[in-house]
N, C-alpha and C positions, 0 to 999 in steps of 0.2 A: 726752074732752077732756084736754088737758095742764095739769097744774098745779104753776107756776114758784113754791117758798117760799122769801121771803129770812132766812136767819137769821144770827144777830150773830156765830156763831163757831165753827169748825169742830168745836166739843166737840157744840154744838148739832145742828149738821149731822148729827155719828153716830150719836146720839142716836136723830132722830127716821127718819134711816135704818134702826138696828136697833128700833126700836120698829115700826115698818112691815113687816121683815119676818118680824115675829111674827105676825102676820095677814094677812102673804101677798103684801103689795104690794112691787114692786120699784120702786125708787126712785135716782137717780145721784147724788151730791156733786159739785160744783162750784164753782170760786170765782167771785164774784161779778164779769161782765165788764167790767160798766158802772156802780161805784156812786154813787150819789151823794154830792153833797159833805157833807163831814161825816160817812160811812157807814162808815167806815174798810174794809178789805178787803173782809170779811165772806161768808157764802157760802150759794148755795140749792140747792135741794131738788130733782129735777124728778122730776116724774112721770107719764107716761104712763098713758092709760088712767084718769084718777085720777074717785074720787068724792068727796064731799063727809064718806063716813066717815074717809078719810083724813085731814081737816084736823082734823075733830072728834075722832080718835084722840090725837095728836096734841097738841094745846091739853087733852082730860083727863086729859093723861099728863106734866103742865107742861113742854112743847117751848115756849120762847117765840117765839113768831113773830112780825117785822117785818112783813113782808106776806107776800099771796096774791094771785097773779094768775092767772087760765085764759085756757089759750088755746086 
């Protein structure tokens, strides 16, 4: 499954990019194409392949995450 993370700022984004590929997952930055209002730029995550140790890496490595969606 693919898993789209929105985070608040591209500091975030590298963040939880290079926290990722400390344990091997690869992951792309992106700005965010459609945000909502109020959401200012902001930008996610995607990841292919992903599991759910990913998000849990992730959130105990404080990445603040807006949301998570699979798709």
């Amino acid at each position: 499954m693919k898993l789209i993370i929105k985070l608040n700022s591209v500091t975030y984004a590298m963040k939880a990019s290079s926290l990722l590929k400390n344990i091997n997952i690869k992951s792309e930055i992106l700005k965010n194409p459609r945000p909502k209002k109020g959401e200012g730029c902001g930008y996610i995550l995607k990841i292919n392949n992903a599991s759910n140790e990913a998000l849990n890496y992730l959130k105990e490595n404080g990445v603040e995450i807006k949301e998570a969606v699979w798709e």
